[in-house]
C-alpha positions in Angstrom: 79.0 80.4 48.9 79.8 78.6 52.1 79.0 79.9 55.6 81.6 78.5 57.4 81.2 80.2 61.1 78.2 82.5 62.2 77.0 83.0 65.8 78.5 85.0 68.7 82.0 85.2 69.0 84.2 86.1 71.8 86.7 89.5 71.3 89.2 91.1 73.8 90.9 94.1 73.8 88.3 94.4 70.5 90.4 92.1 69.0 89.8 89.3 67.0 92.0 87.2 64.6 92.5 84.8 62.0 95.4 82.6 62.0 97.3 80.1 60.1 100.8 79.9 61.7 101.9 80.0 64.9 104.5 82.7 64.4 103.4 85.6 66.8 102.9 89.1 65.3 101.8 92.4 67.1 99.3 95.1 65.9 101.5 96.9 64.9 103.5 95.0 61.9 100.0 93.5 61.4 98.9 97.5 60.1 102.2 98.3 58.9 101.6 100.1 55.6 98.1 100.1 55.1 95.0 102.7 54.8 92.5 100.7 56.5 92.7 99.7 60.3 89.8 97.4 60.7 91.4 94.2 59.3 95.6 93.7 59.6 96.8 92.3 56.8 100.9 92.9 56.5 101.4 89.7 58.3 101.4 86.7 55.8 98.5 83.9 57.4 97.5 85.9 59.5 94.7 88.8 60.0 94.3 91.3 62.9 90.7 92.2 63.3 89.5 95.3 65.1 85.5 95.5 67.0 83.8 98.3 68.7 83.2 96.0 71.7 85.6 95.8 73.8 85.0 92.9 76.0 82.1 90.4 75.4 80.5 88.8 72.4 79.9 90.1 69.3 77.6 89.0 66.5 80.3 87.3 63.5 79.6 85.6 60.2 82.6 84.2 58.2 81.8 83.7 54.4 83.6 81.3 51.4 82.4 82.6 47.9 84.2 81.5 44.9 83.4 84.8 43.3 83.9 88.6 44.4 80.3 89.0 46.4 78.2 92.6 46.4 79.2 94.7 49.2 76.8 94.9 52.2 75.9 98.2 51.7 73.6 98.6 54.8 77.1 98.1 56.7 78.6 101.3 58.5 82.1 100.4 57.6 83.4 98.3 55.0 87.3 97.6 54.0 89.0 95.1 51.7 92.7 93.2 51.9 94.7 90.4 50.3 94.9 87.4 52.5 97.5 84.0 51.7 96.9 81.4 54.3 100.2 79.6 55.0 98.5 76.5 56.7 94.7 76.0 57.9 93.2 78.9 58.9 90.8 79.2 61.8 89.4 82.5 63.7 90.6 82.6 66.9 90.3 84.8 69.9 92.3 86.4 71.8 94.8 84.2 73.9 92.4 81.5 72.6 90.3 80.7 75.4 86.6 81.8 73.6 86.8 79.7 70.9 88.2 78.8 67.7 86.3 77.8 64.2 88.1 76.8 61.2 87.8 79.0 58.1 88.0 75.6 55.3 90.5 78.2 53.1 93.0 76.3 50.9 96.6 77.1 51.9 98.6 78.8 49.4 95.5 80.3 47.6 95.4 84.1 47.3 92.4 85.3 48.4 90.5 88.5 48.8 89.0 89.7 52.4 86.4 91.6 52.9 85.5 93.0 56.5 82.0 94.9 57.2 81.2 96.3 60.7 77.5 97.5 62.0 77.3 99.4 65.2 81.4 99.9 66.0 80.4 102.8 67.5 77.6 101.7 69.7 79.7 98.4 70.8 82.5 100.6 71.6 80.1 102.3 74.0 78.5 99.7 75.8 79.5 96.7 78.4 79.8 93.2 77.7 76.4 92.3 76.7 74.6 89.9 79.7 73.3 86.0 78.5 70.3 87.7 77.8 70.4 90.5 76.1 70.7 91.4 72.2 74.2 92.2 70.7 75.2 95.2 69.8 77.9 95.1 67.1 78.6 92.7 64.7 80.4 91.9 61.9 80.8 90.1 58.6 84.3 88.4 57.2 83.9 87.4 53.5 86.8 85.3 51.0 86.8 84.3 47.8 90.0 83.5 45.2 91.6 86.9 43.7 94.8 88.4 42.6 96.6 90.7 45.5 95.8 94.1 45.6 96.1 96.8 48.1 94.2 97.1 50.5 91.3 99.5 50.6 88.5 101.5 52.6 85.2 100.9 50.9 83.0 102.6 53.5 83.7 104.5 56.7 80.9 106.3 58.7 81.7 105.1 62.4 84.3 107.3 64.8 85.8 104.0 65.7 86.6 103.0 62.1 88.3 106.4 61.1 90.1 106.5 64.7 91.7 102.8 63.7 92.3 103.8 59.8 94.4 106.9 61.7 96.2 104.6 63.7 97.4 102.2 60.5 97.5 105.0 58.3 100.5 106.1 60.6 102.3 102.7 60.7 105.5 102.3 58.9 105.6 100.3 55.7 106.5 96.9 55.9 110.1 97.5 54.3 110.7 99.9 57.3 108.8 97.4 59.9 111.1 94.7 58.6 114.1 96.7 59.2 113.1 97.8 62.8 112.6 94.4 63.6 115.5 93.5 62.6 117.6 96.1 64.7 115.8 95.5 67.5 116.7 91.9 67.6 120.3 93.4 67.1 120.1 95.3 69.7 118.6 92.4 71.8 121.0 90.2 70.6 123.9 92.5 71.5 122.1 93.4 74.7 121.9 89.3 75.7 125.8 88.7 74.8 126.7 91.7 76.8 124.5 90.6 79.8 126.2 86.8 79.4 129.6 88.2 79.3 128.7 90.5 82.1 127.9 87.3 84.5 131.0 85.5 83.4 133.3 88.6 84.5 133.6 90.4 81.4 134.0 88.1 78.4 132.6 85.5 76.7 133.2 81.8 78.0 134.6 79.1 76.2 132.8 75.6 75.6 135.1 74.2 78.0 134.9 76.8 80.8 131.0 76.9 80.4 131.2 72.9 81.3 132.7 73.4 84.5 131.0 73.3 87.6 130.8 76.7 89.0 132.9 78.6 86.5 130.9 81.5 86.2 130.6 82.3 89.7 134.6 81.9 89.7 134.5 84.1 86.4 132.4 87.1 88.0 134.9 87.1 91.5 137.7 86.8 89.0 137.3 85.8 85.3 141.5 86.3 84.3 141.9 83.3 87.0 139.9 81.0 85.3 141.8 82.1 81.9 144.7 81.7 83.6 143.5 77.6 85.2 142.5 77.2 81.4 145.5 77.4 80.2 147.4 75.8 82.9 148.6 71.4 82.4 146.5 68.9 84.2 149.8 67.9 86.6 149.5 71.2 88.1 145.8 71.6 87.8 145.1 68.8 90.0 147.9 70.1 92.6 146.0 73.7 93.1 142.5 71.6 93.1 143.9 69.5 96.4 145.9 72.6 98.0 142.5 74.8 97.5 140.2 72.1 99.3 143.4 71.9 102.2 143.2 76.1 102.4 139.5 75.5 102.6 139.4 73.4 105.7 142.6 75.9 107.3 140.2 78.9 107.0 137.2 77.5 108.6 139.1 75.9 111.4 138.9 72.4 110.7 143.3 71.9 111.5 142.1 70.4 115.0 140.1 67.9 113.6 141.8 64.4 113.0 139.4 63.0 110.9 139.8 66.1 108.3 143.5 66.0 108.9 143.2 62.6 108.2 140.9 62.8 104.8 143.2 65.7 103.9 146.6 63.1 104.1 145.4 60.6 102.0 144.3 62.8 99.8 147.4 64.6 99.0 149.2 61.2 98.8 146.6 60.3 95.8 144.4 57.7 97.9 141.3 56.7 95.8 138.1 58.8 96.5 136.5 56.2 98.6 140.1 55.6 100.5 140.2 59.2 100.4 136.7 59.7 102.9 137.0 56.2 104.4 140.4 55.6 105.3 142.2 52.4 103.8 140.3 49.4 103.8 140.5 46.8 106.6 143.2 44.0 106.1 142.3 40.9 104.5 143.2 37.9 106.8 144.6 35.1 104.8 142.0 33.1 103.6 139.0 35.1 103.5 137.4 37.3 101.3 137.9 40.8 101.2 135.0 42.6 102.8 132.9 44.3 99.9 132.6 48.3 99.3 129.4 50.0 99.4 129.3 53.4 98.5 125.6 54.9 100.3 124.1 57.4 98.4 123.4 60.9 100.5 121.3 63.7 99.0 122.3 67.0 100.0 122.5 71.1 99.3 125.7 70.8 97.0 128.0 73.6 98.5 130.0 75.0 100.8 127.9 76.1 104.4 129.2 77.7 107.3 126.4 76.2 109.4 127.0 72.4 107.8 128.6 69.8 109.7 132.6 70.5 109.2 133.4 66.9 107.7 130.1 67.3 105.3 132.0 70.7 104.2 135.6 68.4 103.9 133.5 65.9 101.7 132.2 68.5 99.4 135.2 70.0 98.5 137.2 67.1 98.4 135.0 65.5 96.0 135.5 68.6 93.9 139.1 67.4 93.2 138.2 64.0 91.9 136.2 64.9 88.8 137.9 63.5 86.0 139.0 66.8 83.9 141.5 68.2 86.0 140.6 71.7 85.0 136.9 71.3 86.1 138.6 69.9 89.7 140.8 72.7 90.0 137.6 75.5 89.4 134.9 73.6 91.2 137.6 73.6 94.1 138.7 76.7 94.2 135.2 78.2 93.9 133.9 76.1 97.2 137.2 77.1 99.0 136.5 80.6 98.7 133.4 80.0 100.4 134.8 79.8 104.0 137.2 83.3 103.4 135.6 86.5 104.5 137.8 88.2 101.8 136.5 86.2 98.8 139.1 87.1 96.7 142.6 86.2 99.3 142.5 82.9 97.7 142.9 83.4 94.7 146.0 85.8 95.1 147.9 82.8 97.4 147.2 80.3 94.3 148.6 82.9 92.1 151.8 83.8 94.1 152.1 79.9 94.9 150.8 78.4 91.8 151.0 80.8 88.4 153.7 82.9 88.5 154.0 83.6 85.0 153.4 87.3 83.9 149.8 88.0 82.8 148.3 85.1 85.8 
């Protein structure tokens, strides 16, 4: 016999555990099908143990025989399980903060548990015991190498043990646990596609619409659009991403300005994005070297902003139209030209009526 943990040992919720995988499991499937409610064991590697204490420390012995031991008779409340560590098992406590000793089981050898409680009732009654005084409950965990069998209640004489042997004793069987697991991830599942079709307007997107920059918040003002731009060639693609960023700058009053007129020209006639913002670069006299580009790097707020500087709002959109799949251009820059309308969704009936006049767009 080996004592491989004995001293006080922190519990919560008058829980304690033993663990050997990382794969959570409540109290519930950890009961499921059983008569006793003192030790869950329904949950391969792992076991669900139940104090008196509710908060504090409690007095805790852990126990390696290679042979069945003689029940502790003087205990209150005694109960037995089939236990199959699937790694190395330790006895933890709750949320793992008081401490954690390692059990020296081997995995993948059946064992027998055996759980004995003195005072359940008394811990359940009193307050987390101070530094120095006595504790109240406490409790012995015993293994040793044996063929699975139910589990069982040797002894009950506490109020707490027979309320948490009602509690199991009402638990589904594991079968029937399994099962409503299994349709509550269904229904989770379901629940999760739903809420994802939901935000993209009503449907699922596809790999290429969930790549583009701002399709889903293009999809939820108007999701048959962006089926429509999906389907639609790259010539004309690229022709609704320019007249988009041009209907952008018209809405929010930037016609006077000849520096946005100007960005807008050059980019309808296909200028380069640099030319594009810049203007053309200066003339080279014969002779000399052309004067370098340097692109500066500015970090701002990607978006559209009524209260941002009008060329900053011109630069973002613009941009939009120069990524290199046209179908991302045209949806990023439609999405940021809706920005400056009050009526959100005017846009997109001009691109239809000017752009997609097929039935069904």
């Amino acid at each position: 016999m080996r004592t491989v943990m004995t001293g006080p040992a922190w519990v919560a919720y008058s829980q304690i555990y033993v663990e050997s995988a990382e794969d959570y499991a409540d109290m519930h499937e950890c009961f499921a099908g059983q008569r006793n409610g003192l030790c869950g064991a329904a949950v391969a590697g792992k076991l669900f143990l139940m104090t008196g204490l509710h908060t504090g420390k409690v007095g805790f012995t852990v126990e390696v025989h290679d042979r069945m031991p003689s029940v502790e008779y003087s205990a209150e409340d005694v109960v037995e399980a089939a236990y199959w560590p699937i790694g190395d098992a330790a006895l933890v406590t709750w949320g793992g903060s008081g401490g954690s000793w390692p059990l020296e089981l081997e995995p993948g050898v059946e064992y027998r548990v055996r759980y004995s409680a003195w005072n359940m009732d008394a811990g359940h009654q009193a307050g987390p015991p101070m530094d120095d005084e006595p504790l109240v409950d406490r409790y012995l965990l015993q293994f040793w190498p044996a063929r699975p069998a139910p589990d069982r209640v040797v002894k009950e004489t506490s109020k707490q043990a027979a309320y948490r042997h009602k509690f199991a004793r009402e638990q589904p069987k594991p079968a029937q646990f399994a099962e409503m697991k299994q349709e509550r991830a269904r229904q989770a599942e379901e629940q999760r596609l739903a809420e994802h079709a939901a935000a993209w307007g009503g449907a699922s997107p596809s790999e290429r619409m969930q790549g583009a920059p701002y399709a889903r918040e293009l999809s939820a003002l108007d999701r048959a659009l962006v089926d429509a731009l999906e389907q639609t060639d790259p010539q004309t693609l690229r022709a609704i991403a320019r007249w988009a960023a041009r209907r952008a700058c018209e809405e929010a009053g930037y016609g006077g300005n000849e520096q946005i007129a100007g960005v807008l020209d050059r980019m309808d006639h296909g200028a380069g994005w640099l030319e594009t913002l810049n203007g053309p670069p200066p003339p080279v006299e014969p002779g000399t070297e052309p004067v370098p580009t340097i692109a500066l790097l500015g970090i701002q707020v990607h978006g559209w902003f009524d209260e941002r500087d009008p060329f900053e709002n011109t630069e973002t959109v613009v941009t939009a139209t120069f990524n290199e799949d046209p179908f991302h251009a045209a949806v990023e820059s439609v999405w940021l030209a809706t920005r400056p309308f009050v009526d959100k969704g005017r846009l997109p009936v001009e691109l239809r009526e000017r752009f997609l006049r097929n039935p069904g767009f």
